[in-house]
C-alpha positions as CSV (number, residue, x, y, z in Angstrom):
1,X,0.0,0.0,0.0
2,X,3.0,3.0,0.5
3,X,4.4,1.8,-2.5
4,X,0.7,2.5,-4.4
5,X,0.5,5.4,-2.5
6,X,3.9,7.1,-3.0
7,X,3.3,6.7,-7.0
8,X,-0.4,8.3,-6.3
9,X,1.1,11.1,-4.5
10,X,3.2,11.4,-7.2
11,X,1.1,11.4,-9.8
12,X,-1.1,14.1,-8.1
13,X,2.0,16.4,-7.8
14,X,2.6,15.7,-11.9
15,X,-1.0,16.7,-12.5
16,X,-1.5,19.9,-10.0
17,X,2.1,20.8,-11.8
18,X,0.9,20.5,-15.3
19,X,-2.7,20.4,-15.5
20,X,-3.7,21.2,-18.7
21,X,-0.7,18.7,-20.0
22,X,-2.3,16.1,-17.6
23,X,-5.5,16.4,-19.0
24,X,-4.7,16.5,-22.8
25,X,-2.1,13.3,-22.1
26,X,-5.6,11.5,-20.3
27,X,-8.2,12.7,-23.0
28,X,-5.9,11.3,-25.6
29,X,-5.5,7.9,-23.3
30,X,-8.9,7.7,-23.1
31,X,-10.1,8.2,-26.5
32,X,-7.1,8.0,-29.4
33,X,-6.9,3.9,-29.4
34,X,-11.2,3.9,-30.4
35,X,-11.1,6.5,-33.6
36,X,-11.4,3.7,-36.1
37,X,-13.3,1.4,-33.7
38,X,-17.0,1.3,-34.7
39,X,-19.7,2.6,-36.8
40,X,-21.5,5.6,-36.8
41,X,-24.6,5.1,-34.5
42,X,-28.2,6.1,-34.5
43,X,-29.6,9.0,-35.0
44,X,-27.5,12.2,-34.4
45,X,-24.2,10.7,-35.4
46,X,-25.4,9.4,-39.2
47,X,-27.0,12.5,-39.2
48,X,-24.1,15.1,-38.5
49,X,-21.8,13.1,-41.1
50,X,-24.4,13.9,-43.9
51,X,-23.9,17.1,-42.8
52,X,-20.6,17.6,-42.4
53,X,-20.3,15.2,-46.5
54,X,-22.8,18.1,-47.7
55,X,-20.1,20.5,-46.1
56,X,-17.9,18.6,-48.4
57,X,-19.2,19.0,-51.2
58,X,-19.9,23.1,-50.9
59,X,-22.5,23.8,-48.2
60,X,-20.9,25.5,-45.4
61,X,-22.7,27.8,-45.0
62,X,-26.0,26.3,-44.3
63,X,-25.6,22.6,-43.9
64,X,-27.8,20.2,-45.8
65,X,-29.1,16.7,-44.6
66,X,-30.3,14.7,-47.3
67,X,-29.8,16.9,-50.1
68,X,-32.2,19.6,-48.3
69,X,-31.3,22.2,-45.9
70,X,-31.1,21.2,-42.2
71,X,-32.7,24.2,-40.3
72,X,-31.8,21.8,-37.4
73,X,-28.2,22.7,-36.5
74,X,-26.2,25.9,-37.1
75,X,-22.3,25.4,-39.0
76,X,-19.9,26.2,-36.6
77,X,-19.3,22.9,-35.3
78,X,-19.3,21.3,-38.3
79,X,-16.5,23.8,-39.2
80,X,-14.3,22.8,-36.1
81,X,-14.8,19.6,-37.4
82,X,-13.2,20.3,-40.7
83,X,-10.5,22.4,-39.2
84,X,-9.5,19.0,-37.4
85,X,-10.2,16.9,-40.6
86,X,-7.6,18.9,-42.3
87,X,-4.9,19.3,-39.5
88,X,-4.9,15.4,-38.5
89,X,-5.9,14.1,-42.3
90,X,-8.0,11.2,-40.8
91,X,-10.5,11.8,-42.9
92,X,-14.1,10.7,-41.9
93,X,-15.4,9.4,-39.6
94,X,-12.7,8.9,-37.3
95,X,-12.3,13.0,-37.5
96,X,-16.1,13.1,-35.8
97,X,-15.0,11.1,-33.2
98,X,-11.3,13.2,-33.0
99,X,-14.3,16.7,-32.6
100,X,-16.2,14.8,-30.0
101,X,-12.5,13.9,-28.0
102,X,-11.1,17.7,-28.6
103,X,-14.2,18.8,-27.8
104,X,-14.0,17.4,-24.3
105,X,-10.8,18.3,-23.9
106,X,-11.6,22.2,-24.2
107,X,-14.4,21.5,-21.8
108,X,-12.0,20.1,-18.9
109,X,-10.1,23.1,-20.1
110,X,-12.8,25.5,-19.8
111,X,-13.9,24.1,-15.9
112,X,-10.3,24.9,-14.7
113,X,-10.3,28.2,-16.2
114,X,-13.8,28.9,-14.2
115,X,-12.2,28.0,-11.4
116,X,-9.2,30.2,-11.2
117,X,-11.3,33.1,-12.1
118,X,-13.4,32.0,-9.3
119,X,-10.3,32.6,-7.4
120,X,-9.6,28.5,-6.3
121,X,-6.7,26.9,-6.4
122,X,-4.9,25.0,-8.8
123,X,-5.2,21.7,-7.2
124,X,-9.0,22.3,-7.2
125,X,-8.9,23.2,-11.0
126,X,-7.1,20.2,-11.9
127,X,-9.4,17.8,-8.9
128,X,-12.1,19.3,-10.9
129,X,-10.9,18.0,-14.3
130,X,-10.2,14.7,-13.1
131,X,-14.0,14.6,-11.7
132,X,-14.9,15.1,-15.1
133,X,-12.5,12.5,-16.7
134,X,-13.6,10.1,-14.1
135,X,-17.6,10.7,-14.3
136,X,-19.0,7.6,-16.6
137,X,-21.0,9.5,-18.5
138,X,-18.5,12.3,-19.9
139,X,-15.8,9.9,-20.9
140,X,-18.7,7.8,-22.6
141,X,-19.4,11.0,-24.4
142,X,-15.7,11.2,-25.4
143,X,-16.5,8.8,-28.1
144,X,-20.0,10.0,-29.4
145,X,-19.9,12.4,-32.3
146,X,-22.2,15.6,-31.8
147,X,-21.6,19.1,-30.5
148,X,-22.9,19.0,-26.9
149,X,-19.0,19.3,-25.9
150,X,-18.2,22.0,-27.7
151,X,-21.2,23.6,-26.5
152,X,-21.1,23.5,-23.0
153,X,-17.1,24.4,-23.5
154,X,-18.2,27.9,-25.2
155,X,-20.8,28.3,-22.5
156,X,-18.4,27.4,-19.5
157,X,-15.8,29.9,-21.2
158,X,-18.3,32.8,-21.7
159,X,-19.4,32.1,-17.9
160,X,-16.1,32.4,-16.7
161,X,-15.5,35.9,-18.8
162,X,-18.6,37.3,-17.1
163,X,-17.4,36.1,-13.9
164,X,-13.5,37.7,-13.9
165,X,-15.8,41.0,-15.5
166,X,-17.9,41.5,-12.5
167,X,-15.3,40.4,-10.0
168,X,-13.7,43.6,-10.6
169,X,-13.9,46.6,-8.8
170,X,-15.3,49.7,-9.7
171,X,-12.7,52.2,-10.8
172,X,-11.8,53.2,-14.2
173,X,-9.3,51.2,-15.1
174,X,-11.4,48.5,-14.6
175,X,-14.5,49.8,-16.0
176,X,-12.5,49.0,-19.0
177,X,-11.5,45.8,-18.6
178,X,-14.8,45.0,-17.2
179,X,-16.1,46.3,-21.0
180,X,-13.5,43.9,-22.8
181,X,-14.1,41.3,-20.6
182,X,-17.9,41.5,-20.7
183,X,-17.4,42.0,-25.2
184,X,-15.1,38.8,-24.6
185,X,-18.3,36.8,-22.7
186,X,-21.0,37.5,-25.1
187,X,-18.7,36.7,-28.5
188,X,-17.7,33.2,-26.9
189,X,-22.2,32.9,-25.9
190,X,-22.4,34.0,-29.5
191,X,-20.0,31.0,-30.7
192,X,-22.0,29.1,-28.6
193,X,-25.1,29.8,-29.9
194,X,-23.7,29.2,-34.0
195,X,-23.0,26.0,-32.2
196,X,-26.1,24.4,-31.4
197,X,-28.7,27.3,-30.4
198,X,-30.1,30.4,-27.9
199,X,-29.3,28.5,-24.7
200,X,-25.5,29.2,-25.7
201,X,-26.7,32.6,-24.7
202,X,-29.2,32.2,-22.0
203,X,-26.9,29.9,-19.8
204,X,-24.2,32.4,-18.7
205,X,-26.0,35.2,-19.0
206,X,-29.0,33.9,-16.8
207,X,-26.2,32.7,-14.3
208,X,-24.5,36.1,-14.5
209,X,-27.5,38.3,-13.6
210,X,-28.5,36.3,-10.8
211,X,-25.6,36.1,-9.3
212,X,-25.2,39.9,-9.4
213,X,-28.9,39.8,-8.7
214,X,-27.9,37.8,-5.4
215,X,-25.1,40.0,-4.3
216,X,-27.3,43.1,-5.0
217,X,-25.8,44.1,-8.0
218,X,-28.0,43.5,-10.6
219,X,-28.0,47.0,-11.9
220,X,-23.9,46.1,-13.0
221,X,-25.3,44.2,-15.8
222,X,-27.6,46.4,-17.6
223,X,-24.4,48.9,-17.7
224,X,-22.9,50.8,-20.6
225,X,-20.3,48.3,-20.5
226,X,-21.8,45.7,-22.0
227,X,-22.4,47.9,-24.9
228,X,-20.0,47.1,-27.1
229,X,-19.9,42.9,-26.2
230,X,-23.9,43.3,-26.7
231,X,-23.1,44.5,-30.7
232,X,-20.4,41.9,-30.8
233,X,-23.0,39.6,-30.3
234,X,-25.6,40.4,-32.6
235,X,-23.2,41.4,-35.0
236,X,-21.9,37.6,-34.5
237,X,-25.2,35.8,-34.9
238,X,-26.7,38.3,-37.5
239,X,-24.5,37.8,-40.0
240,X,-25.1,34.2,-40.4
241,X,-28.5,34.4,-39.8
242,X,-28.3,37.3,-43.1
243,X,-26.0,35.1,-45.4
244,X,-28.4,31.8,-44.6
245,X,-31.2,34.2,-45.5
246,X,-29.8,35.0,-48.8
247,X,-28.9,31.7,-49.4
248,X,-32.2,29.7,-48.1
249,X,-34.7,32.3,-48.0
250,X,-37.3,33.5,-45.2
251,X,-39.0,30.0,-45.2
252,X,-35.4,28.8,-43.6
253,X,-35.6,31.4,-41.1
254,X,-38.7,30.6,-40.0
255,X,-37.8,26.9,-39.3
256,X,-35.1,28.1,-37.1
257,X,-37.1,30.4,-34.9
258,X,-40.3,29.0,-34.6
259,X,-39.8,24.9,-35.6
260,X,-36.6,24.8,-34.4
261,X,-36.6,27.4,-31.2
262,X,-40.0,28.5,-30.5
263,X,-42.0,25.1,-30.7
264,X,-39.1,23.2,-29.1
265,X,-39.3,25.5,-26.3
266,X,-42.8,25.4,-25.2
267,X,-44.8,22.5,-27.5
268,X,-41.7,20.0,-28.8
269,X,-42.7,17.4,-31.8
270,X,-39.6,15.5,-30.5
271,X,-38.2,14.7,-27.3
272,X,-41.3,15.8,-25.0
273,X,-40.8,14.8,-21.6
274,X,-42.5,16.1,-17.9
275,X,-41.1,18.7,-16.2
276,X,-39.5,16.6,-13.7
277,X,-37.3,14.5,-16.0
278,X,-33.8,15.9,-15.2
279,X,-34.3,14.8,-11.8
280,X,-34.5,11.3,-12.3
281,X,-32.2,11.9,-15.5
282,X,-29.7,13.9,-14.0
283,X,-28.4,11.5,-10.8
284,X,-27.1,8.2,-13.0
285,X,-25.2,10.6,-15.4
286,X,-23.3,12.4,-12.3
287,X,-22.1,8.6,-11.2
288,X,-19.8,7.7,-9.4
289,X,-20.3,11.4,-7.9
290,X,-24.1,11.2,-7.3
291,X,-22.9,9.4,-4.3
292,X,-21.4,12.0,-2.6
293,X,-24.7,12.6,-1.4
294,X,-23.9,9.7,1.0
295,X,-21.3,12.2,2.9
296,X,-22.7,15.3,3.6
297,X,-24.9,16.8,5.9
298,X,-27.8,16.9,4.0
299,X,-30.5,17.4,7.1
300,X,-29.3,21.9,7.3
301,X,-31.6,21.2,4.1
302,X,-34.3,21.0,6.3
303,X,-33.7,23.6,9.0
304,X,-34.5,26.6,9.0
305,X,-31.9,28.4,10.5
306,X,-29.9,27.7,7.6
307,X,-32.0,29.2,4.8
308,X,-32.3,32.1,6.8
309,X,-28.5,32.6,7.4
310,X,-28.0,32.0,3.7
311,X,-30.8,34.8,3.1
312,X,-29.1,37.3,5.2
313,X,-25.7,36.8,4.2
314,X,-26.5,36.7,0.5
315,X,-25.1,40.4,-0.2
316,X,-22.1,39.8,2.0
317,X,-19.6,39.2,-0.6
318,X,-15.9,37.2,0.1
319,X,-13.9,35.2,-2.5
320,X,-14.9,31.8,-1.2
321,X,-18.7,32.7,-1.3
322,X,-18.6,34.4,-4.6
323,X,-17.0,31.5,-5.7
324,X,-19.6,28.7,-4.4
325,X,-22.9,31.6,-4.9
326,X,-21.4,31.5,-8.7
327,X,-21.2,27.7,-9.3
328,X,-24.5,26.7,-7.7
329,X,-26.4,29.7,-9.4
330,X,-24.7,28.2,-12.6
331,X,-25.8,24.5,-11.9
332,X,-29.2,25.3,-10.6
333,X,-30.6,27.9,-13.0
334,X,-29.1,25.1,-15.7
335,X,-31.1,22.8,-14.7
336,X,-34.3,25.0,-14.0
337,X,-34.7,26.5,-17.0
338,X,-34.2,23.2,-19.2
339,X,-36.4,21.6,-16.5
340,X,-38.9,24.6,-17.9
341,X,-38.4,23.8,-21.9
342,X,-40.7,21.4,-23.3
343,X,-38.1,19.4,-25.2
344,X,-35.6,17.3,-23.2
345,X,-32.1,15.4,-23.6
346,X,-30.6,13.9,-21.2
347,X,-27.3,15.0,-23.0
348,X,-28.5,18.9,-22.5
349,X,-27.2,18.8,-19.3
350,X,-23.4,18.6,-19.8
351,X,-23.1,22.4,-18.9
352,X,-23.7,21.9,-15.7
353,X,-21.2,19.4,-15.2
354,X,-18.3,22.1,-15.5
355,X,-19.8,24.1,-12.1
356,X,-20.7,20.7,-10.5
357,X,-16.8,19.1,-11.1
358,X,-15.4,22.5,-9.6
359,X,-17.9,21.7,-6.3
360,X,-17.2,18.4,-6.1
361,X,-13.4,18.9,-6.3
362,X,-13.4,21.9,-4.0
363,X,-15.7,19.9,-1.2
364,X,-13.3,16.5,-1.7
365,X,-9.7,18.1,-1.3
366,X,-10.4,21.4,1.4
367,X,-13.5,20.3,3.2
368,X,-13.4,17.4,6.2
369,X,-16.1,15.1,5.3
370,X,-17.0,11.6,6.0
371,X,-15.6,10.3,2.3
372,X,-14.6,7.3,3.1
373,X,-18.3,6.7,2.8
374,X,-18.2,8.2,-0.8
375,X,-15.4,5.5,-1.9
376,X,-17.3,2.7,-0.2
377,X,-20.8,3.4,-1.9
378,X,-18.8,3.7,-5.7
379,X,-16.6,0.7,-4.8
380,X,-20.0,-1.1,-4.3
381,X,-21.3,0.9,-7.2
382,X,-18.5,-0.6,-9.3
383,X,-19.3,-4.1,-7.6
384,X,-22.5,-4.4,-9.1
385,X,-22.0,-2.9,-12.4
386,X,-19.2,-5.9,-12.2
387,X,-21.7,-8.0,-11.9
388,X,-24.4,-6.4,-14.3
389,X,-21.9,-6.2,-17.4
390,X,-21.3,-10.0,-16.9
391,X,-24.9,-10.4,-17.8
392,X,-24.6,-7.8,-21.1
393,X,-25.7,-10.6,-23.3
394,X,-29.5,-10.8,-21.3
395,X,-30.4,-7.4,-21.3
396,X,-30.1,-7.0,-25.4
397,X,-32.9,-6.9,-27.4
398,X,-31.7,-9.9,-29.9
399,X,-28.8,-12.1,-30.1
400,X,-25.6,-10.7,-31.0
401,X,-23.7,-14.3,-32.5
402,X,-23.3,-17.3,-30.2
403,X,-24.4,-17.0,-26.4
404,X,-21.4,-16.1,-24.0
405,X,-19.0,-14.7,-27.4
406,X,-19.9,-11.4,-27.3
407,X,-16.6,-9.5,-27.7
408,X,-15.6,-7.0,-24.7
409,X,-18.2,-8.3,-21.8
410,X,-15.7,-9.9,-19.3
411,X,-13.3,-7.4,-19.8
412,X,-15.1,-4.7,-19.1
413,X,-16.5,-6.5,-16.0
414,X,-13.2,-7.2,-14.9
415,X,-12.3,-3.4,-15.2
416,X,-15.5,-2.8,-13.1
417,X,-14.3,-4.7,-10.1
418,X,-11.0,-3.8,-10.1
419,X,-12.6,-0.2,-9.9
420,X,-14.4,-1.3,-7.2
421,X,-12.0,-3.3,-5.2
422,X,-9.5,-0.5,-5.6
423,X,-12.1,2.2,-3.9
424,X,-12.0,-0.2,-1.1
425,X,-8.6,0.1,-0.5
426,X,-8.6,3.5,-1.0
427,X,-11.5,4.3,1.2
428,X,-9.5,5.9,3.9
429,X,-7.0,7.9,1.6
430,X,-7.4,11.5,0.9
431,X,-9.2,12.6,-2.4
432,X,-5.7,13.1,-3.5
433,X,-5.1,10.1,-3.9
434,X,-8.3,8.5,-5.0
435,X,-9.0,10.8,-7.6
436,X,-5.8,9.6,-9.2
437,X,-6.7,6.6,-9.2
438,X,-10.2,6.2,-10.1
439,X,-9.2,8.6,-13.3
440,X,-6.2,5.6,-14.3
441,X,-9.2,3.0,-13.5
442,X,-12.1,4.6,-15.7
443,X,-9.3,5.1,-18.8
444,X,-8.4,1.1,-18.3
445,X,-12.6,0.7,-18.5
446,X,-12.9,2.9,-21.6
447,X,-10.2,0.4,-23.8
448,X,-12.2,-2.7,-23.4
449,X,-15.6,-0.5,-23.5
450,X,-14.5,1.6,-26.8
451,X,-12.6,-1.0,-28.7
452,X,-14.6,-4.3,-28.1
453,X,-17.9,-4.1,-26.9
454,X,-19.2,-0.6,-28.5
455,X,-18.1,-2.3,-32.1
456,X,-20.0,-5.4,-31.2
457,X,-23.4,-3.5,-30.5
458,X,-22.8,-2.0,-33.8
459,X,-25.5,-4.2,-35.6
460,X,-28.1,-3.0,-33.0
461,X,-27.1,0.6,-33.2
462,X,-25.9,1.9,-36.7
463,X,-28.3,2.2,-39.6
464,X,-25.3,0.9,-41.6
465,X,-26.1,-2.6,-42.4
466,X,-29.1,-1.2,-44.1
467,X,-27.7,1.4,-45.8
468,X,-25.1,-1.0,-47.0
469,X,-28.0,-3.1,-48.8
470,X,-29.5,-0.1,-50.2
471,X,-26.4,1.1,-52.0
472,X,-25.6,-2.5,-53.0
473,X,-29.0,-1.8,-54.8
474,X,-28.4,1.5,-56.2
475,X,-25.2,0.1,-57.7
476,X,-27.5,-2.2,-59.9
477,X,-29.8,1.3,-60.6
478,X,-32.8,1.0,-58.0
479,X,-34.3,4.0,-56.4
480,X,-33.3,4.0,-52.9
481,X,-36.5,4.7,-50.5
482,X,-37.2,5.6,-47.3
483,X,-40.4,5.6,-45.9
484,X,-41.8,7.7,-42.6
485,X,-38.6,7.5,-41.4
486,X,-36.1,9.6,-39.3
487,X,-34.5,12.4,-41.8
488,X,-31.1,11.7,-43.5
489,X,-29.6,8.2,-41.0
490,X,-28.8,6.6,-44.4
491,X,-27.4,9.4,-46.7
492,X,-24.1,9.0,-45.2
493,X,-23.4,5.2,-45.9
494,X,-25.1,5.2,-49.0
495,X,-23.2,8.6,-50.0
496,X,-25.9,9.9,-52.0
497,X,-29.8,11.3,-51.5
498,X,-32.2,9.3,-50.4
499,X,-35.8,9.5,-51.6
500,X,-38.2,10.2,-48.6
501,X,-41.8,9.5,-48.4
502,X,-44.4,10.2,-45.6
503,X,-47.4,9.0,-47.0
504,X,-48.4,5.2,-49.0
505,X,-49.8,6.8,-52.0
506,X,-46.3,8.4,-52.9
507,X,-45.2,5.7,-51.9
508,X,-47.0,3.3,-54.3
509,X,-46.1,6.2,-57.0
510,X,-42.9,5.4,-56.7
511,X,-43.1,1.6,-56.6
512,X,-44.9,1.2,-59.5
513,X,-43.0,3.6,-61.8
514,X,-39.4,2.3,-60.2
515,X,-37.5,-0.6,-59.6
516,X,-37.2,0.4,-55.8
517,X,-35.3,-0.5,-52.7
518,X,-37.1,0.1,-49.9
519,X,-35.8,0.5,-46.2
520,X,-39.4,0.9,-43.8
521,X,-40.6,-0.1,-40.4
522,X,-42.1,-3.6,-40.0
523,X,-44.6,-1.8,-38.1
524,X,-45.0,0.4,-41.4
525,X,-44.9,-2.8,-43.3
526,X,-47.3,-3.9,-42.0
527,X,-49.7,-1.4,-42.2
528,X,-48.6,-1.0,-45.9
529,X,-52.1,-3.0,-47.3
530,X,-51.6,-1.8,-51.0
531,X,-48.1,-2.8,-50.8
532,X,-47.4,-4.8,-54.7
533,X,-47.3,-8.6,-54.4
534,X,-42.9,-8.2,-56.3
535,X,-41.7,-6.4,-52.9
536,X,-39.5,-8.8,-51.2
537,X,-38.1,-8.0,-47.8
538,X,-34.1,-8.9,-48.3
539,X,-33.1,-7.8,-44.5
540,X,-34.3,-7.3,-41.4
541,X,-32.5,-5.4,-38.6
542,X,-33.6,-4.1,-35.3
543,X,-32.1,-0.3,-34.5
544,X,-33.1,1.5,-31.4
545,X,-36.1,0.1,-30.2
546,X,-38.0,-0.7,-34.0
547,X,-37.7,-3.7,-36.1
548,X,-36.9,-2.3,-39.9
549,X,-36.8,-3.8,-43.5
550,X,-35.0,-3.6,-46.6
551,X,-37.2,-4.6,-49.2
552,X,-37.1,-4.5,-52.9
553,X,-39.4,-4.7,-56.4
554,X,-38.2,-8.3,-58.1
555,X,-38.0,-7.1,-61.0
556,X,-34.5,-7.6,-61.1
557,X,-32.1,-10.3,-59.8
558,X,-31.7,-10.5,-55.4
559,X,-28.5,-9.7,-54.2
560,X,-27.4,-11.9,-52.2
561,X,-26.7,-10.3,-48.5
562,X,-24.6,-12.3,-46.5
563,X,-26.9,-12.9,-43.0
564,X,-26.3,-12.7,-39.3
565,X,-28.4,-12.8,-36.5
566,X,-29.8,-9.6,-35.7
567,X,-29.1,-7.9,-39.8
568,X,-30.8,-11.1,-41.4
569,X,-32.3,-12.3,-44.7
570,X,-35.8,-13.6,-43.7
């Protein structure tokens, strides 16, 4: 145990020394052995590398899905992406996945910056980013291609401008830097918002006014200093929004604020869910840290006496409670206003995770706790999931080859123990030390995870087998068809438009004018009763919760599709 612990101490000392070093040397561990590893999944990632081909081929400007424009998404990730497309020359997709890794990367980046502008120290910064590294769900995202990342890096960047801008004091001098810092804020909520949308804008600046609205400053923001970052802004985000008009027309801008913003907001076609879904959402993504809950003294929640002392100290301002009013103002009016929006994501909280890490690091390395109860509960935690990933195989909705051979299970359950029986060990060790640790212990998890067992699920979770049959088809000259289904998850593999249909009479249109293959739901199918008596379904593959087909007119000779269990001939 010294020995483990002399080469944990040491490790600590390497990362508190060089933290953003340390992070970019674990980000690339974690994430640089899986760029080639699987397929592109359903729906978002199929999706985005349509995009980013149309991007390709001369729509940068306003991305197309499909051959149509995609009101969905604005460019500028996409253009990241192919700044990183040309500087590594990996070429697709292994560059989405290299977005997703850099992506996260800036994020950690972003967190520690928070935090020294929040005035805490560098061994908090860098607890913080090892939080992050070490949190299931954010080195899962590592390896899944959108721009949720990037997003909530702009947003924790333009949060920490605001924050070093209204920690100043008053004079002149740094009225002016208040006024750069401020212009500096609202450009990086702009970025955010040609990212992936508005809440790149409401996030740090709902944070920002009521933390000042907290401290009694509210009046600070509505200031003549924010001038010049307010026509940053708009000069930012207006002159996309101009060029798409002149390229796409009104009709385009009003998917974007009313389909897109507007309806999403307040009555979502996609994605409804009660207002009470982050809270059952939000606790299994924050694992192993969700536990903490385990160690502190949650029963002042229920006295008085301390609402009412937090209530009359609220406008007494100090470092260390500037710091902690600004990162739970940033994590709680997160979640409360997407609590508030009608669509919901569990992968719209990633945000918060920046403020949360920089807590959860402060509290675990300055702040004498019971943790050892913390490293128990996750060393149980990691017990079970043990135990749970042994039985991968019975919780899939069809067979993936022959029973007991699917690659990457016992592997990963072996990392899962040794996670947990570690955390035992550790129990009574500082935070120092077992944040160390549990960071090595995740990255071991995330080889056999990323490079074994995500590949296998491949046939239950990319649309590629399908779109594989359909451009074996189109080679011979059919009409590739999809009907009533998701926009644009087959474009990419097929590298070429796909026809889309809604409704069975264009659909019957096109089947009796066209040799046709056909990719539909069974469900679809089914329901389909003036389908012709020449379509033959030639695979079957469940995806995401739905059986589909590819089916084809015989008019022309069957290819013959080589079978497996779950992507089969019938």
């Amino acid at each position: 145990m010294e020995d483990m612990t002399r080469v944990l101490d040491r490790l600590w000392r390497l990362v508190c020394t060089w933290p953003h070093l340390a992070m970019a040397a674990l980000v690339a561990a974690q994430t640089l052995g899986m760029l080639h590893s699987r397929a592109l999944w359903f729906s978002d990632e199929v999706r985005y590398a349509d995009a980013y081909a149309g991007l390709l081929r001369g729509k940068w400007l306003v991305l197309n899905l499909n051959g149509v424009a995609y009101p969905d998404k604005p460019p500028l990730y996409f253009w990241f992406m192919w700044v990183l497309d040309k500087l590594s020359t990996l070429g697709d997709p292994a560059a989405f996945f290299l977005a997703a890794a850099a992506s996260g990367l800036l994020m950690i980046y972003a967190t520690m910056r928070l935090g020294r502008v929040l005035g805490l120290r560098q061994e908090v910064c860098a607890g913080a980013g090892l939080v992050l590294c070490s949190t299931l769900f954010f080195a899962g995202l590592l390896h899944y291609s959108r721009m949720d990342l990037l997003f909530a890096a702009l947003i924790t960047a333009s949060q920490a401008a605001f924050c070093a801008a209204f920690m100043l004091n008053k004079d002149g001098s740094a009225q002016v830097q208040r006024s750069r810092l401020a212009t500096l804020a609202l450009v990086l909520a702009g970025l955010a918002t040609l990212t992936k949308g508005p809440l790149g804008l409401l996030f740090p600046v709902l944070t920002t006014i009521l933390f000042l609205a907290w401290r009694g400053r509210a009046r600070d923001f509505f200031s003549a200093a924010l001038l010049p970052g307010l026509f940053a802004l708009l000069g930012l985000v207006a002159s996309w929004l101009v060029a798409a008009y002149f390229v796409e027309g009104s009709q385009f801008l009003h998917k974007i604020f009313y389909e897109q913003i507007f309806q999403r907001a307040t009555n979502t076609f996609h994605h409804a869910e009660p207002i009470t879904f982050y809270l059952v959402a939000f606790p299994p993504c924050w694992l192993p840290w969700t536990l903490a809950l385990v160690a502190l003294p949650l029963n002042r929640l229920w006295q008085g006496a301390f609402w009412r002392g937090l209530w009359a100290g609220r406008k007494a301002a100090s470092p260390e409670g500037d710091a902690k009013a600004w990162l739970w103002f940033s994590t709680l009016s997160g979640l409360g206003l997407l609590s508030l929006l009608s669509g919901k994501v569990v992968v719209y909280i990633l945000p918060q995770f920046a403020p949360l890490a920089l807590l959860m690091a402060w509290s675990l390395l300055d702040e004498p706790r019971p943790w050892q109860r913390l490293w128990t509960a996750s060393g149980l935690l990691f017990l079970a999931l043990a135990a749970l990933a042994t039985q991968t195989e019975r919780f899939l909705p069809v067979p993936l080859g022959e029973p007991g051979q699917l690659p990457g299970v016992w592997p990963v359950a072996a990392c899962f123990a040794l996670m947990g029986a570690c955390l035992f060990a550790l129990r009574s060790q500082h935070a120092s030390r077992v944040l160390p640790a549990l960071v090595i212990l995740v990255t071991l998890w995330i080889q056999p995870a990323g490079q074994l067992l995500a590949p296998a699920l491949d046939p239950i979770m990319s649309p590629k087998p399908q779109a594989d049959v359909l451009k074996q088809y189109v080679d011979q000259g059919y009409l590739p068809v999809a009907h009533d289904i998701y926009q644009g998850i087959y474009s990419y593999y097929v590298r070429g438009v796909i026809t889309e249909t809604n409704s069975f009479a264009a659909l019957d249109k096109l089947v009796a004018e066209r040799n046709v293959v056909l990719a539909i739901k069974k469900k679809k199918w089914d329901a389909w009763t003036t389908k012709p008596q020449n379509m033959r379904i030639v695979l079957t593959q469940w995806l995401a919760g739905t059986t589909y087909y590819v089916a084809v007119s015989n008019q022309g000779e069957i290819i013959s599709i080589p079978a497996n269990i779950c992507c089969k001939k019938p």
